[in-house]
N, C-alpha and C positions, 0 to 999 in steps of 0.2 A: 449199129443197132437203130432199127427204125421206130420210133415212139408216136401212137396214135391210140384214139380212141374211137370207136365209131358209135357209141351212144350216147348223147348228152345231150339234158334237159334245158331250156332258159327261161326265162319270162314270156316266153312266148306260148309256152304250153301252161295250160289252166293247174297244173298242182305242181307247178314252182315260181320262185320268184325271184331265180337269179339274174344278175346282171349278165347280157353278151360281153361286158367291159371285162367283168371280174372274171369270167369266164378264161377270156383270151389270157388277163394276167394270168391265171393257174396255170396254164396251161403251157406259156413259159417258164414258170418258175420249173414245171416239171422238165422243160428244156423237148417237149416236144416237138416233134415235126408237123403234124398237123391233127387236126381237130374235126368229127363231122358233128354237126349241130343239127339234132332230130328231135325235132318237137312235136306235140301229139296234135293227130287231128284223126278223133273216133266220130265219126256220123253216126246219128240215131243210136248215141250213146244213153241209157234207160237211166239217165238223174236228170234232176228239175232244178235250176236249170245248168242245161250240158256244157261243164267247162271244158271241155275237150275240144272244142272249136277254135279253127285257128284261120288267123284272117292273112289268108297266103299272100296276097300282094302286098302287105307291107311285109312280113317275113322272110319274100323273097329278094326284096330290093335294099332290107338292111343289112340281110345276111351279102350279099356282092357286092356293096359298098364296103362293107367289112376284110373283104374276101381281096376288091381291089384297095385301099390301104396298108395291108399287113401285106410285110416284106419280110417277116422271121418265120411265120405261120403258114401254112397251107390251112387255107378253111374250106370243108367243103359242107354243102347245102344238102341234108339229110331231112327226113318227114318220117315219122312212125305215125302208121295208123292202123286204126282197130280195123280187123276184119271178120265181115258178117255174112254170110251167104245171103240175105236178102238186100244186101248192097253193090250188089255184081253190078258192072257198069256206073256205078255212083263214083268211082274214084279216078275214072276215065282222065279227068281234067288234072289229076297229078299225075296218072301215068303219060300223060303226053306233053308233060312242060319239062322242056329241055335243061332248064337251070337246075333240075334236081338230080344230085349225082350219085342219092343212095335212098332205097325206100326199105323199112323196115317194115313188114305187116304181122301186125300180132292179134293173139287172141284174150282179149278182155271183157270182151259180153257172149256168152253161147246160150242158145237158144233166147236170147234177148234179154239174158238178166247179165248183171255185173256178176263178174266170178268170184269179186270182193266182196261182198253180201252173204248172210244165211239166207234168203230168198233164194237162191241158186240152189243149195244143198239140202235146201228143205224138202222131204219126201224122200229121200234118194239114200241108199246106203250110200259113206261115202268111194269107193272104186266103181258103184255105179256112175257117179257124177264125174270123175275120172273119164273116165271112157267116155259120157258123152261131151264133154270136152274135148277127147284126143278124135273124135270122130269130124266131130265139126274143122277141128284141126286138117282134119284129111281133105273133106269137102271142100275146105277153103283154097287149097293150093292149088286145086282142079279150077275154082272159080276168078283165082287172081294170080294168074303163072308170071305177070309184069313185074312182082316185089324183088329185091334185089336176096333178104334171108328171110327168114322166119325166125322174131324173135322169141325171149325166152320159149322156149318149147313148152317145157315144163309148168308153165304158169301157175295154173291149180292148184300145183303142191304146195302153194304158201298159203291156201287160202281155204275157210271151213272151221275156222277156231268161233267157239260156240258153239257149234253144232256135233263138232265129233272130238275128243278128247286127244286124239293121237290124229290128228287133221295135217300133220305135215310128213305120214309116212306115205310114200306112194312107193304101192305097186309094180316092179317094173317086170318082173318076168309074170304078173296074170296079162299085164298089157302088151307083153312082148309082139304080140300077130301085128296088131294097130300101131303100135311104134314102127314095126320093120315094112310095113306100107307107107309109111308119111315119110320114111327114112328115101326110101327108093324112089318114090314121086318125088322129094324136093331133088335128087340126083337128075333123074329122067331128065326133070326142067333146067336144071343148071339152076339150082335158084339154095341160096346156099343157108347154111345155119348160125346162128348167132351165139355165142359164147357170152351170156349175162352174169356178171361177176356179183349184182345185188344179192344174189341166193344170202350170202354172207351176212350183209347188214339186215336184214329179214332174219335172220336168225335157224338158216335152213342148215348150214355148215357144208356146203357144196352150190357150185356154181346152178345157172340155167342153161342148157339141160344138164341134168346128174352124169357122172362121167359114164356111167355105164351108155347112156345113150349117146356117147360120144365116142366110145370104145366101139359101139355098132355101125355107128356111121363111119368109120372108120374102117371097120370091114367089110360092109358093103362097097368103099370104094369111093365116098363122100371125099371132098378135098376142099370146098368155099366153105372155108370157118374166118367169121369176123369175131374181133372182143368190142365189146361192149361193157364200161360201167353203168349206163343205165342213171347215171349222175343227176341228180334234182338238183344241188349243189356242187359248185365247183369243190368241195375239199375232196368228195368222192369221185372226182375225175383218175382216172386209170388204177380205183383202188385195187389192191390184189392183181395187178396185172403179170404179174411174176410168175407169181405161182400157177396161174393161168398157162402160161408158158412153157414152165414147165412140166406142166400136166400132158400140154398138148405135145410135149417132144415124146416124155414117155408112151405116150399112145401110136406112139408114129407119125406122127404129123412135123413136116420137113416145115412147112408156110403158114402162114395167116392172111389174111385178105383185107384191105381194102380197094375202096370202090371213087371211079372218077367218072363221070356222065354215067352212069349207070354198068361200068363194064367193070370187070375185077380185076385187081393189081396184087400179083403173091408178094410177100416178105418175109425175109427170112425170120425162123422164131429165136433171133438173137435175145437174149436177157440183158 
């Protein structure tokens, strides 16, 4: 049984404050095999001022210092960053730096606002603002084919409380057209999906994306599925990873994926 996570937060990303030290300890105690450490870096992130920036050359040279040390641990050097359709070519300088061996890109500002804000949702019935999220979703894969998945999918659905009272149900068969484009483009590119187990601790009672859009990608023929806890805190390192697995076997899914220089490595979905 091969034990990893491929999303997790450190001090390195502006809305956490964990140690890489306490980090690695978890992450033996949970007797893992290895570990990727993805910390954020959103560009022309829409707060004053933007803690999403992340100062890569020291990030990169404490993570490989770490990486040569640890003799129980596989670590690898992961980056999630926000992505923006008018940021095409701004990310250039991580897709071209070889020390990194998994890039997550996600969507946390559409059309320029935070998805976490009623500014976003304000005006907008909400499955309007749904959709123009999964739009931009679409858009973005065409503009950054380099990211290794596309994390949470689903993002939006956790977000819109204030504004609409029932703000965590989404839609999935009015969305179904626009899901089974973004499904089939991340296949085309080989550019795979992310299995984000936070839905949970959020309060959603289902992973990122909702199974049914993992039941689709699935028959469309999808196979790079990484897990992800999505961890700001080490206690949430491989939370629910279980059940995760066992989701993914009922579904059909034989492997799970992770990733070393940027290429994909299948594993079995032993429990």
């Amino acid at each position: 049984m091969y034990r990893s996570d491929s999303h997790v937060h450190s001090e390195f990303s502006g809305d956490s404050k964990e140690k890489l030290e306490k980090i690695i300890e978890r992450a033996k105690e949970l007797k893992m095999d290895e570990i990727t450490i993805t910390d954020h870096l959103d560009l022309d992130f829409p707060m004053e001022p933007n803690i999403f920036t992340l100062d890569l050359e020291k990030y990169i040279k404490t993570l490989k210092e770490l990486k040569n040390k640890e003799k129980e641990l596989k670590i690898k050097i992961g980056i999630e960053i926000g992505l923006q359709p008018t940021l095409v070519d701004r990310y250039n300088f991580i897709f071209e730096n070889e020390d990194i061996d998994f890039i997550i890109g996600s969507s946390h500002t559409v059309s320029g606002k935070d998805v976490a804000t009623k500014e976003f949702f304000q005006g907008k019935v909400k499955d309007e603002a749904q959709r123009e999220y999964l739009l931009e979703v679409l858009e973005n894969i065409d503009l950054f084919p380099e990211i290794s998945v596309y994390g949470h999918l689903d993002f939006i659905n956790r977000y819109g409380k204030g504004v609409y009272e029932n703000y965590k149900e989404f839609n999935y068969e009015l969305h179904q057209d626009i899901l089974d484009k973004i499904l089939k483009k991340l296949i085309s590119k080989n550019i795979g999906l992310e299995v984000n187990t936070s839905g949970f601790r959020y309060g959603l009672d289902n992973f990122h994306p909702h199974i049914n859009i993992l039941k689709r990608y699935k028959e469309l023929g999808g196979k790079i599925i990484t897990i992800g806890s999505d961890s700001h805190k080490a206690e949430d390192i491989m939370r629910n990873f279980d059940k995760v697995k066992r989701m993914l076997k009922e579904l059909g899914f034989n492997s799970y994926c992770t990733f070393k220089n940027r290429k994909v490595e299948y594993r079995d979905l032993d429990i």
